[in-house]
C-alpha positions as CSV (number, residue, x, y, z in Angstrom):
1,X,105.0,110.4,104.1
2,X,103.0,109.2,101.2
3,X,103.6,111.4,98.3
4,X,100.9,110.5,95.3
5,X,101.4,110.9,91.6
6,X,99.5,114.4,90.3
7,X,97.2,111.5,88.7
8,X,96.7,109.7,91.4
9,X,93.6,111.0,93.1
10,X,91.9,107.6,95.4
11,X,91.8,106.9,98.5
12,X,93.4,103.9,100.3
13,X,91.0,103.2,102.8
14,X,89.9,99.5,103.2
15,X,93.4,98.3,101.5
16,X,95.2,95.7,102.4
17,X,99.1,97.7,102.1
18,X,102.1,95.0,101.7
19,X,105.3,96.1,103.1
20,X,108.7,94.4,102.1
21,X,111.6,95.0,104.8
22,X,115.6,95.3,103.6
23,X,116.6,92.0,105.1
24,X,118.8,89.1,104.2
25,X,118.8,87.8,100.3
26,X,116.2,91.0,99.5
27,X,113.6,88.0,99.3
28,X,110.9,90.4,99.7
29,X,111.7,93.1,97.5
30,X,112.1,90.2,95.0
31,X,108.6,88.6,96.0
32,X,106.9,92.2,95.4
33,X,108.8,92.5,92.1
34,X,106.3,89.5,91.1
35,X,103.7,90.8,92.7
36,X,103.8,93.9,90.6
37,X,104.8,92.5,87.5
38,X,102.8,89.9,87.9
39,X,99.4,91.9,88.3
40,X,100.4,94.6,86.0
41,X,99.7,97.4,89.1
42,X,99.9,101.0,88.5
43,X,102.6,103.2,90.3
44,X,99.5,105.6,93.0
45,X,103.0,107.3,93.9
46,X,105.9,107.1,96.6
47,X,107.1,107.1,100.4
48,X,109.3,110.5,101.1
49,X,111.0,109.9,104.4
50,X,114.6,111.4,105.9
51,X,115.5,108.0,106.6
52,X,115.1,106.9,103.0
53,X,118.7,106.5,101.2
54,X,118.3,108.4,97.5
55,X,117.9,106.0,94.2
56,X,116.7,106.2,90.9
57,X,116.6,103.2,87.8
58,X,114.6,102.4,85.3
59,X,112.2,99.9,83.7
60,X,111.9,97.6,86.6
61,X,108.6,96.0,85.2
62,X,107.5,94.5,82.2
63,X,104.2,96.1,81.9
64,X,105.4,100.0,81.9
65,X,105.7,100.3,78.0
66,X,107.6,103.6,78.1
67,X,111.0,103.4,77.7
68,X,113.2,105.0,80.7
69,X,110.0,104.6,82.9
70,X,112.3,105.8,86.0
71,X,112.1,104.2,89.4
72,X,112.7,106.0,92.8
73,X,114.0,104.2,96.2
74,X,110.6,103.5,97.7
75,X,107.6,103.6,95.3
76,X,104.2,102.3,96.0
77,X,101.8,100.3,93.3
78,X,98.1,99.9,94.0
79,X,95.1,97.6,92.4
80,X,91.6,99.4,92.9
81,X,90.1,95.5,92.0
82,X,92.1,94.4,94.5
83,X,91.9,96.7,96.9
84,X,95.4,96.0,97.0
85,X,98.7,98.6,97.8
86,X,101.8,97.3,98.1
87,X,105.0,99.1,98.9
88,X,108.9,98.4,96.8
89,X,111.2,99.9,99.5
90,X,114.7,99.3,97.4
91,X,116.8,100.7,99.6
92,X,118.4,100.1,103.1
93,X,117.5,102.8,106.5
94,X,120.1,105.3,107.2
95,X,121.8,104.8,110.1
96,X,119.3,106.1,113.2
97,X,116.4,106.0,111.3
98,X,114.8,103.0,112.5
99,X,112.1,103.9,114.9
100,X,111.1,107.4,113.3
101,X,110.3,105.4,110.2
102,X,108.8,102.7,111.7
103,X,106.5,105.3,113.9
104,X,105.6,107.2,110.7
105,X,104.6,104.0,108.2
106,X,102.3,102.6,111.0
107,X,100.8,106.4,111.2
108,X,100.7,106.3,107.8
109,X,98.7,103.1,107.6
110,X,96.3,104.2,110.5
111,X,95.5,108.0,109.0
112,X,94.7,106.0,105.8
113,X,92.2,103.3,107.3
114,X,94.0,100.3,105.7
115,X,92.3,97.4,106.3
116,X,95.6,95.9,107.9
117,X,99.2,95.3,106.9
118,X,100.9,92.8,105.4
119,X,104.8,92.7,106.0
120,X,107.2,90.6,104.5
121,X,110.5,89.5,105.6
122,X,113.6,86.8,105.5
123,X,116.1,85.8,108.6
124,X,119.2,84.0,108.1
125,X,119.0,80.1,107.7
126,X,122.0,79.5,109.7
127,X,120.3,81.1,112.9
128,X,117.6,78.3,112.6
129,X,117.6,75.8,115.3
130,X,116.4,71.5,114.9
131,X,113.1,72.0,114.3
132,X,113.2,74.6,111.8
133,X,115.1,72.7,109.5
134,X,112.0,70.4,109.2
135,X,109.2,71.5,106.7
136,X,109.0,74.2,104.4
137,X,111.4,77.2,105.3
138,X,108.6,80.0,105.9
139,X,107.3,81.0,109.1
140,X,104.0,83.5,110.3
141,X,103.5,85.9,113.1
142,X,100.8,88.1,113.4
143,X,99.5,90.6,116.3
144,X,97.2,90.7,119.1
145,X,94.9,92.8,116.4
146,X,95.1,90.0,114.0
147,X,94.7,87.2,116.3
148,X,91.5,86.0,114.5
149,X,93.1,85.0,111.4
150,X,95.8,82.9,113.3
151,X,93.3,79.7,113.0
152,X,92.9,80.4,110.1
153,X,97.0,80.6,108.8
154,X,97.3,77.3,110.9
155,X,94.4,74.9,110.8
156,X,93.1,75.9,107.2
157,X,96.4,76.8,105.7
158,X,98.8,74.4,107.9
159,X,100.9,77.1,107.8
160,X,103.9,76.9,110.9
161,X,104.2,80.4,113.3
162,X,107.5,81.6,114.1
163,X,108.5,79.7,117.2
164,X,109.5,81.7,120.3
165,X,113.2,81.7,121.2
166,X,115.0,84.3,123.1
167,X,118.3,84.2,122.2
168,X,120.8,82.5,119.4
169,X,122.0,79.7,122.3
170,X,118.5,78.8,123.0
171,X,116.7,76.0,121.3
172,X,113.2,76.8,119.5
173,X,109.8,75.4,120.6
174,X,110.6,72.0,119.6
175,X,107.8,70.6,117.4
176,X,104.5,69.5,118.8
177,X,105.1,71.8,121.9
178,X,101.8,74.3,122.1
179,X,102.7,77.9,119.7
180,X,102.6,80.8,121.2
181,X,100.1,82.7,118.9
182,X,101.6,86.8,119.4
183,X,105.3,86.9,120.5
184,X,106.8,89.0,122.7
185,X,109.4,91.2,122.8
186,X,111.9,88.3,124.8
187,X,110.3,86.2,122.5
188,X,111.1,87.1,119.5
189,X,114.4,86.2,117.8
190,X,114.5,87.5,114.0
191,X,118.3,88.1,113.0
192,X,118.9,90.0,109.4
193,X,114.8,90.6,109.2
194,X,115.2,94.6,108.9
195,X,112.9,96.5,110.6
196,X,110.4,93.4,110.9
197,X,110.7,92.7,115.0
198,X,110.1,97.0,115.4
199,X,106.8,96.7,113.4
200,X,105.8,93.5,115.0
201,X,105.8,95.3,118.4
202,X,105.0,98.7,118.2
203,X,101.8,97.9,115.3
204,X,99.2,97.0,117.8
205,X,100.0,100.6,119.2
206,X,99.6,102.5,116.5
207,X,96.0,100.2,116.3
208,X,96.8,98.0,113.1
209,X,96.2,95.2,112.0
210,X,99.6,93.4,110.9
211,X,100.6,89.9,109.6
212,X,104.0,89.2,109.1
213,X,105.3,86.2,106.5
214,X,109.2,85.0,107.3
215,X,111.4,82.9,104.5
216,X,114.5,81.7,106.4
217,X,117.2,81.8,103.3
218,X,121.0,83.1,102.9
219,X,122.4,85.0,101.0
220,X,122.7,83.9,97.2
221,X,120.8,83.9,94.1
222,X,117.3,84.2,95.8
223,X,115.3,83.7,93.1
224,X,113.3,80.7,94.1
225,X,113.5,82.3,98.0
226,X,111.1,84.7,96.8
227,X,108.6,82.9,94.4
228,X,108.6,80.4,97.3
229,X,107.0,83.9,99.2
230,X,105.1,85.0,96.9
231,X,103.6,81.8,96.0
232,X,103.0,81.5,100.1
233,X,101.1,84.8,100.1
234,X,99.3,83.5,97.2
235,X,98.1,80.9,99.3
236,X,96.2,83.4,101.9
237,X,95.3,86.0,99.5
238,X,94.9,84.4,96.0
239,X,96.5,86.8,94.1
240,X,97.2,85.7,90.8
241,X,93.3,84.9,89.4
242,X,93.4,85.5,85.6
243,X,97.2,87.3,85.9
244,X,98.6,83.7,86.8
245,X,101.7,82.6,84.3
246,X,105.4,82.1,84.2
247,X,107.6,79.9,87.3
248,X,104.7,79.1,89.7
249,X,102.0,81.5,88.2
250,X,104.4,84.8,88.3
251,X,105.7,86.5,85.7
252,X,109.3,87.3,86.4
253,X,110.4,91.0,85.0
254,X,112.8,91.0,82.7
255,X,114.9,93.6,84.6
256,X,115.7,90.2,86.6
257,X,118.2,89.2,83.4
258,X,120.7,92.0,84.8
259,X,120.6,91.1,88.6
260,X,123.8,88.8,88.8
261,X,125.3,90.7,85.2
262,X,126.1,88.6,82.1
263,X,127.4,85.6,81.9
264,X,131.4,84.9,81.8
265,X,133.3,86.2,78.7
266,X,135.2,83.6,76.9
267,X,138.5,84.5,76.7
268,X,138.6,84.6,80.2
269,X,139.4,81.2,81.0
Protein backbone atom coordinates (compact mmCIF):
# COMPACT_ATOMS: atom_id res chain seq x y z
CA UNK A 1 0.00 0.00 0.00
CA UNK A 2 2.71 2.30 1.00
CA UNK A 3 4.77 3.10 -1.91
CA UNK A 4 8.18 5.16 -0.65
CA UNK A 5 10.08 7.67 -2.55
CA UNK A 6 13.51 5.83 -4.20
CA UNK A 7 15.05 8.24 -1.30
CA UNK A 8 13.17 7.32 1.22
CA UNK A 9 14.91 4.45 2.87
CA UNK A 10 13.51 4.45 7.10
CA UNK A 11 11.50 2.73 8.83
CA UNK A 12 8.19 3.78 10.45
CA UNK A 13 8.16 1.76 13.32
CA UNK A 14 7.37 3.54 16.77
CA UNK A 15 5.45 6.45 14.67
CA UNK A 16 2.66 7.95 15.64
CA UNK A 17 0.77 7.98 11.60
CA UNK A 18 -2.11 10.77 11.43
CA UNK A 19 -4.84 9.93 9.07
CA UNK A 20 -7.37 12.66 7.72
CA UNK A 21 -10.75 11.15 6.45
CA UNK A 22 -12.85 12.86 3.28
CA UNK A 23 -15.61 14.23 5.35
CA UNK A 24 -17.74 17.27 5.58
CA UNK A 25 -15.92 20.95 5.03
CA UNK A 26 -12.41 18.75 4.23
CA UNK A 27 -11.48 20.09 7.91
CA UNK A 28 -8.95 17.51 8.12
CA UNK A 29 -7.25 17.61 5.02
CA UNK A 30 -7.10 21.40 5.80
CA UNK A 31 -5.76 20.75 9.52
CA UNK A 32 -2.89 18.40 7.88
CA UNK A 33 -2.14 21.13 5.32
CA UNK A 34 -0.83 23.04 8.58
CA UNK A 35 0.53 20.43 9.91
CA UNK A 36 2.82 19.95 6.98
CA UNK A 37 3.50 23.35 6.23
CA UNK A 38 3.75 24.13 9.40
CA UNK A 39 6.65 21.72 10.36
CA UNK A 40 8.26 21.88 7.04
CA UNK A 41 7.93 17.70 6.73
CA UNK A 42 9.42 15.83 3.94
CA UNK A 43 7.24 13.80 1.38
CA UNK A 44 8.73 9.61 2.74
CA UNK A 45 6.32 8.72 -0.35
CA UNK A 46 2.55 7.77 -1.11
CA UNK A 47 -0.58 5.37 -0.50
CA UNK A 48 -1.34 3.26 -3.91
CA UNK A 49 -4.74 1.73 -3.44
CA UNK A 50 -7.62 0.60 -6.16
CA UNK A 51 -9.98 2.61 -4.21
CA UNK A 52 -7.97 5.73 -4.52
CA UNK A 53 -9.60 8.22 -7.19
CA UNK A 54 -6.37 9.59 -9.56
CA UNK A 55 -5.05 13.42 -8.89
CA UNK A 56 -2.14 15.29 -9.47
CA UNK A 57 -1.30 19.37 -8.48
CA UNK A 58 1.33 21.21 -7.60
CA UNK A 59 3.11 23.32 -4.95
CA UNK A 60 0.73 22.67 -2.14
CA UNK A 61 3.40 23.77 0.51
CA UNK A 62 5.38 26.60 1.14
CA UNK A 63 8.50 24.85 2.09
CA UNK A 64 9.13 22.70 -1.32
CA UNK A 65 11.28 25.41 -3.07
CA UNK A 66 11.06 23.74 -6.56
CA UNK A 67 8.74 25.07 -8.73
CA UNK A 68 5.96 22.42 -10.12
CA UNK A 69 6.85 20.31 -6.98
CA UNK A 70 3.80 17.90 -8.09
CA UNK A 71 1.35 16.39 -5.68
CA UNK A 72 -0.48 13.04 -6.05
CA UNK A 73 -4.05 12.03 -4.47
CA UNK A 74 -2.74 10.50 -1.25
CA UNK A 75 0.84 11.30 -0.25
CA UNK A 76 2.38 10.78 3.09
CA UNK A 77 4.99 13.37 4.95
CA UNK A 78 7.11 12.11 7.81
CA UNK A 79 9.36 13.96 10.72
CA UNK A 80 12.26 11.50 12.01
CA UNK A 81 12.45 14.22 15.22
CA UNK A 82 9.06 13.65 15.61
CA UNK A 83 8.67 10.40 15.03
CA UNK A 84 5.84 11.74 13.24
CA UNK A 85 3.97 10.37 9.69
CA UNK A 86 1.10 11.81 8.73
CA UNK A 87 -1.06 11.00 5.72
CA UNK A 88 -2.80 13.97 2.95
CA UNK A 89 -5.61 11.76 1.45
CA UNK A 90 -7.09 14.50 -1.18
CA UNK A 91 -9.40 12.69 -2.66
CA UNK A 92 -12.78 10.89 -2.01
CA UNK A 93 -13.19 6.56 -2.01
CA UNK A 94 -14.54 5.12 -5.10
CA UNK A 95 -17.71 3.83 -4.87
CA UNK A 96 -17.32 0.06 -2.96
CA UNK A 97 -14.13 0.68 -1.74
CA UNK A 98 -14.74 1.38 1.74
CA UNK A 99 -13.99 -1.68 3.75
CA UNK A 100 -10.99 -3.06 1.43
CA UNK A 101 -9.28 0.25 2.15
CA UNK A 102 -10.09 0.49 5.59
CA UNK A 103 -8.81 -3.31 6.04
CA UNK A 104 -5.59 -2.51 4.17
CA UNK A 105 -4.51 1.08 6.06
CA UNK A 106 -5.09 -0.73 9.48
CA UNK A 107 -2.66 -3.65 8.00
CA UNK A 108 -0.68 -1.17 6.88
CA UNK A 109 -0.29 0.44 10.26
CA UNK A 110 0.16 -2.93 12.09
CA UNK A 111 3.00 -4.60 9.49
CA UNK A 112 4.76 -1.17 10.17
CA UNK A 113 4.69 -1.22 14.11
CA UNK A 114 3.24 2.32 14.45
CA UNK A 115 3.03 3.29 17.70
CA UNK A 116 -0.79 4.01 17.16
CA UNK A 117 -3.01 6.04 14.95
CA UNK A 118 -4.26 9.25 14.98
CA UNK A 119 -7.49 9.92 12.83
CA UNK A 120 -9.05 12.98 12.08
CA UNK A 121 -12.42 13.82 11.16
CA UNK A 122 -15.60 16.49 10.97
CA UNK A 123 -19.69 15.52 11.14
CA UNK A 124 -22.23 17.86 10.17
CA UNK A 125 -23.28 20.61 12.78
CA UNK A 126 -26.75 20.39 12.02
CA UNK A 127 -26.92 16.59 13.21
CA UNK A 128 -25.76 17.87 16.72
CA UNK A 129 -28.29 17.56 19.39
CA UNK A 130 -28.73 20.28 22.91
CA UNK A 131 -25.82 19.51 24.45
CA UNK A 132 -23.48 19.68 21.71
CA UNK A 133 -24.18 23.02 21.00
CA UNK A 134 -22.59 23.85 24.40
CA UNK A 135 -18.76 24.21 24.52
CA UNK A 136 -16.21 24.12 22.02
CA UNK A 137 -17.37 22.14 18.73
CA UNK A 138 -14.76 19.15 18.91
CA UNK A 139 -15.31 15.91 20.25
CA UNK A 140 -12.71 12.50 21.06
CA UNK A 141 -13.20 8.79 20.77
CA UNK A 142 -10.64 6.45 21.16
CA UNK A 143 -10.53 2.49 21.35
CA UNK A 144 -10.48 -0.22 23.78
CA UNK A 145 -6.54 -0.32 22.80
CA UNK A 146 -6.18 3.26 23.75
CA UNK A 147 -8.32 3.30 26.75
CA UNK A 148 -5.38 4.52 28.94
CA UNK A 149 -5.06 7.81 27.38
CA UNK A 150 -8.86 8.56 27.76
CA UNK A 151 -8.09 10.18 31.47
CA UNK A 152 -5.81 11.68 30.24
CA UNK A 153 -7.93 13.59 27.01
CA UNK A 154 -10.55 14.30 29.75
CA UNK A 155 -9.28 15.10 33.25
CA UNK A 156 -5.86 16.64 32.06
CA UNK A 157 -6.99 18.08 28.84
CA UNK A 158 -10.89 18.71 29.69
CA UNK A 159 -11.39 17.57 26.46
CA UNK A 160 -15.49 16.31 25.82
CA UNK A 161 -15.81 12.39 24.15
CA UNK A 162 -18.20 11.97 21.45
CA UNK A 163 -21.50 11.23 23.31
CA UNK A 164 -23.32 7.98 22.38
CA UNK A 165 -26.47 8.31 20.32
CA UNK A 166 -27.97 5.74 18.11
CA UNK A 167 -29.87 7.42 15.70
CA UNK A 168 -30.57 11.16 14.28
CA UNK A 169 -34.17 11.25 16.50
CA UNK A 170 -32.39 10.29 19.56
CA UNK A 171 -31.19 12.87 21.99
CA UNK A 172 -27.32 12.68 23.02
CA UNK A 173 -25.98 11.91 26.52
CA UNK A 174 -27.21 14.99 28.02
CA UNK A 175 -24.37 16.67 29.94
CA UNK A 176 -23.21 15.55 33.30
CA UNK A 177 -24.64 12.03 32.50
CA UNK A 178 -21.58 9.35 32.99
CA UNK A 179 -19.47 8.99 29.05
CA UNK A 180 -19.26 6.10 27.76
CA UNK A 181 -15.36 5.80 27.26
CA UNK A 182 -15.26 3.23 23.72
CA UNK A 183 -18.51 3.39 21.68
CA UNK A 184 -20.10 0.85 20.05
CA UNK A 185 -21.25 0.11 16.97
CA UNK A 186 -25.29 1.19 18.00
CA UNK A 187 -23.53 3.75 19.64
CA UNK A 188 -22.04 5.53 17.48
CA UNK A 189 -23.74 8.19 15.33
CA UNK A 190 -21.02 10.11 12.99
CA UNK A 191 -22.97 11.52 9.71
CA UNK A 192 -20.56 13.01 6.76
CA UNK A 193 -17.29 11.60 8.96
CA UNK A 194 -15.95 9.41 5.91
CA UNK A 195 -14.62 6.37 6.72
CA UNK A 196 -14.11 7.46 10.49
CA UNK A 197 -17.10 5.08 12.27
CA UNK A 198 -15.31 1.87 9.87
CA UNK A 199 -11.81 2.57 11.48
CA UNK A 200 -13.21 3.22 14.88
CA UNK A 201 -14.62 -0.39 14.82
CA UNK A 202 -12.66 -2.64 13.01
CA UNK A 203 -8.98 -0.92 14.56
CA UNK A 204 -8.94 -2.86 17.72
CA UNK A 205 -8.99 -5.88 15.32
CA UNK A 206 -6.41 -5.27 13.33
CA UNK A 207 -4.54 -4.64 17.04
CA UNK A 208 -4.04 -0.74 16.87
CA UNK A 209 -3.98 1.70 18.79
CA UNK A 210 -6.39 4.55 17.48
CA UNK A 211 -7.62 8.03 18.70
CA UNK A 212 -9.98 9.73 16.80
CA UNK A 213 -10.47 13.84 17.05
CA UNK A 214 -14.25 15.12 15.65
CA UNK A 215 -14.86 19.10 14.59
CA UNK A 216 -18.65 19.32 14.15
CA UNK A 217 -18.75 22.18 11.20
CA UNK A 218 -20.71 22.71 7.74
CA UNK A 219 -19.92 23.14 4.87
CA UNK A 220 -18.26 26.72 4.11
CA UNK A 221 -15.10 28.46 4.17
CA UNK A 222 -13.48 26.06 6.82
CA UNK A 223 -10.62 27.82 7.43
CA UNK A 224 -10.84 28.51 11.13
CA UNK A 225 -12.71 24.67 11.32
CA UNK A 226 -9.39 23.38 10.75
CA UNK A 227 -6.88 25.63 12.75
CA UNK A 228 -9.53 25.11 15.51
CA UNK A 229 -8.16 21.06 14.79
CA UNK A 230 -5.04 21.45 14.49
CA UNK A 231 -4.61 23.78 17.25
CA UNK A 232 -6.68 20.88 19.36
CA UNK A 233 -4.17 18.19 18.37
CA UNK A 234 -1.63 20.68 19.35
CA UNK A 235 -2.93 20.47 22.64
CA UNK A 236 -2.25 16.52 23.13
CA UNK A 237 0.78 16.27 21.02
CA UNK A 238 2.54 19.73 21.07
CA UNK A 239 3.49 19.99 17.76
CA UNK A 240 4.45 23.28 16.86
CA UNK A 241 7.84 23.79 19.40
CA UNK A 242 10.22 26.18 17.54
CA UNK A 243 7.97 25.79 14.05
CA UNK A 244 5.15 27.77 15.85
CA UNK A 245 4.00 31.16 13.69
CA UNK A 246 1.21 32.54 11.67
CA UNK A 247 -3.01 32.27 12.85
CA UNK A 248 -2.63 30.32 16.15
CA UNK A 249 1.10 29.18 15.71
CA UNK A 250 0.47 27.66 11.95
CA UNK A 251 1.68 28.67 9.02
CA UNK A 252 -1.03 28.67 6.47
CA UNK A 253 0.41 27.53 2.72
CA UNK A 254 0.06 29.88 0.32
CA UNK A 255 -1.66 27.46 -2.10
CA UNK A 256 -4.71 28.39 0.42
CA UNK A 257 -4.94 31.97 -1.65
CA UNK A 258 -6.53 29.87 -4.65
CA UNK A 259 -9.02 27.73 -2.60
CA UNK A 260 -12.37 29.89 -3.00
CA UNK A 261 -10.57 31.72 -6.60
CA UNK A 262 -10.04 35.50 -6.81
CA UNK A 263 -11.91 37.89 -5.69
CA UNK A 264 -15.03 39.45 -7.83
CA UNK A 265 -14.08 41.44 -11.02
CA UNK A 266 -15.30 44.86 -11.13
CA UNK A 267 -17.20 45.25 -13.92
CA UNK A 268 -19.39 42.77 -12.76
CA UNK A 269 -21.69 44.61 -10.71
Amino acid sequence: MFVPRRDYTASLEGYRIIFPCVSVGNVPQLAVDLIINTLRLSCAGYLRHPGLLPLVGNDAFDHLKSPGHLHLSTEVYCSHELKLAVVQMRVPLAKGYQKEFVEDLLTWVRDVKASDLVVLTSSDAVERRDSQLLGRPLRFMVNQLSLPLYEHFANDLKWSSLEPRTSAVEPATSLGEAQVKVLRDEELFLPSAGIARRLHLSSSQWNVKMVTLIAFCSQGDNIADSIGMASYLNEWLHLQGSFKQGPQGWACPKSWGLMYGGPSPDNLF
